[in-house]
N, C-alpha and C positions, 0 to 999 in steps of 0.2 A: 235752790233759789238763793238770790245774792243776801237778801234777808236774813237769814240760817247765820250764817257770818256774825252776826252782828242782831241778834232778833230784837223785836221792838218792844216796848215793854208790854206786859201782860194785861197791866191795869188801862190801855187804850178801848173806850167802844171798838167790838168786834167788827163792824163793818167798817169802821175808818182805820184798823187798823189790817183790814181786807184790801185796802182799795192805795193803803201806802205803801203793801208790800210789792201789789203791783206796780207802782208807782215807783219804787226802786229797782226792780227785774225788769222795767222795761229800759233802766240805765244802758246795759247792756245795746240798745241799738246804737249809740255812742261807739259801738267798737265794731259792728260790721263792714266793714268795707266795702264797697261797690268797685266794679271796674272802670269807671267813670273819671278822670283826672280833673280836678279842682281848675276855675280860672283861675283863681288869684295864689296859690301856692303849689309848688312842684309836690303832690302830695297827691291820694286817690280820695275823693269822698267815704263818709260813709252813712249810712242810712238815716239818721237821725237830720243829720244836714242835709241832705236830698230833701226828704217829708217836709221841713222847717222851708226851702228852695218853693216846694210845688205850692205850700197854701199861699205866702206871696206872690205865685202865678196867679192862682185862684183869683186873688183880692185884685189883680192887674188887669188880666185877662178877659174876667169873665163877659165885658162883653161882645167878644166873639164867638163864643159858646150860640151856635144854628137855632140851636130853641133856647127858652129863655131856664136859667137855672137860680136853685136859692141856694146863693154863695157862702150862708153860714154851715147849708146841707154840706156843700163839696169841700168847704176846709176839714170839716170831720172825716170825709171820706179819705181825705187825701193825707191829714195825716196820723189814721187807725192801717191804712193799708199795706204797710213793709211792717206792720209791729209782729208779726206772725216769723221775719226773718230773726228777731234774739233768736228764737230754736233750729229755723231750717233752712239760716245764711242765704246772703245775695245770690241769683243765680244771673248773670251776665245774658243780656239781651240776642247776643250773638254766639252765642257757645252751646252749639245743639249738643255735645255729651250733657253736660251740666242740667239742661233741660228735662233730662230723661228722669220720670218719677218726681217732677216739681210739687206737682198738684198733690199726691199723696204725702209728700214732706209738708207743704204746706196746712195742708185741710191735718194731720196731726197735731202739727207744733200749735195750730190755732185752738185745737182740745182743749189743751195743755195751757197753754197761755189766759187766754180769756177765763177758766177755771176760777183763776186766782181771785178774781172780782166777786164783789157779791152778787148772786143769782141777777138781778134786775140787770146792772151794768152789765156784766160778763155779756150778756145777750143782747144788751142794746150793742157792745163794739162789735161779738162778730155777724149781727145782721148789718152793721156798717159793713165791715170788711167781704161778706159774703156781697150785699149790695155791686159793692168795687168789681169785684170778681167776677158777676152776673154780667154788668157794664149792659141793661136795661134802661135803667134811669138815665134824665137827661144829665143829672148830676154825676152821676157815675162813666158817662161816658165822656162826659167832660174831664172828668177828673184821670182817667186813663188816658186819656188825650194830652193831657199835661205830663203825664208821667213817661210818655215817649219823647214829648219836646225837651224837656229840661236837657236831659243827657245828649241830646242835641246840639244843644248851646254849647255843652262842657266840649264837646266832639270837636266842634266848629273851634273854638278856641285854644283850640290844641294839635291846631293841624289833623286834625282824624281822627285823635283819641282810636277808643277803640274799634271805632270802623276798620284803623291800619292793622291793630292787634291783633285781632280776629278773620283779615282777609274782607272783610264786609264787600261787597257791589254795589252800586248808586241803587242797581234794583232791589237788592235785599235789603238796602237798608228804606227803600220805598215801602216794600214789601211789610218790613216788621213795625213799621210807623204809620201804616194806615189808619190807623185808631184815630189819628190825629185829623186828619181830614174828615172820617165819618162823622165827627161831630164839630169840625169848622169850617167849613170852606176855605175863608180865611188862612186859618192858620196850615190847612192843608196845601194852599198854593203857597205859601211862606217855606213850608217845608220841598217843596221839588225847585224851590229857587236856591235854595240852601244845598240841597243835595247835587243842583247840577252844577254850583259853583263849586262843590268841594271835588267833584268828578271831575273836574277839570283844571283843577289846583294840582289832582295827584294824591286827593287824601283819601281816595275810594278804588275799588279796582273798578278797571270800565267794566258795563256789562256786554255780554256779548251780543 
């Protein structure tokens, strides 16, 4: 733990100084990187800026969210939900190796991670994050609906971003962003107007 380094002092109540240590190890999403290339600098995201990206979707967005959601639920959701990558790093949306053994890296590092909290919290973030993953709720479906669009945008901004990286198709990248339309309409027809202009810009491969 980043803590260990530098440990806190001894004489802190135990739970608040439970809940700072996580509160320093989760600094660490600050250094993951995503495949995702920033608008506004020649530079790759990384996860902490992503989550910080999606809950002002949230706060923007929400009402195109199909059924109606409680936007202070989905910011939580959205950003507890990449806190599980400090231990078992980004896995790129198009990158079927990377893919392989996600879910067992994940549902791990999430052990591991939420531990750190006292009992009560620990288990309120990862039935958030289990919640996310489930993508039942109308919140949770929301909120994985954003978390397709955003990288979107970056994509769209960048001539292709990783769509080019990765060889993506207009279909596969329809394919992998369905999420987004199952819980917008809206934002679902926003995205095949997005993707047929980038399929025809040259930032996607055609499908066949």
């Amino acid at each position: 733990m980043l803590a260990e380094s530098c440990p806190l002092p001894t004489g802190l109540d135990r739970r608040l100084r439970e809940q700072l240590t996580f509160i320093v190890e989760i600094d660490r999403l600050k250094t993951v990187l995503r495949a995702s290339p920033l608008a506004a600098a020649d530079r790759r995201e990384n996860d902490a800026e992503h989550s910080w990206h999606l809950a002002m979707m949230v706060l923007l967005l929400a009402e195109y969210a199909d059924r109606p959601i409680d936007v202070g639920h989905t910011v939580q959701l959205v950003l507890v939900h990449d806190l599980v990558e400090v231990y078992a790093g980004d896995t790129p949306l198009y990158d079927a190796a990377a893919r392989v053994g996600q879910e067992a890296r994940e549902q791990a590092a999430a052990d591991r991670l939420f531990a750190l909290l006292p009992a009560d919290q620990g288990a309120r973030l990862r039935a958030l994050w289990n919640e996310f993953e489930a993508r039942t709720t109308p919140e949770a479906m929301f909120a994985k609906a954003l978390d397709r669009l955003q990288p979107m945008l970056l994509n769209w901004m960048s001539d292709g971003g990783t769509w080019r990286t990765y060889g993506a198709t207009a279909d596969e990248v329809l394919h992998r962003t369905a999420a987004i339309g199952e819980a917008s309409s809206a934002l679902g027809d926003a995205v095949r107007t997005i993707v047929g202009e980038a399929e025809q810009r040259g930032w996607t491969r055609t499908s066949a």
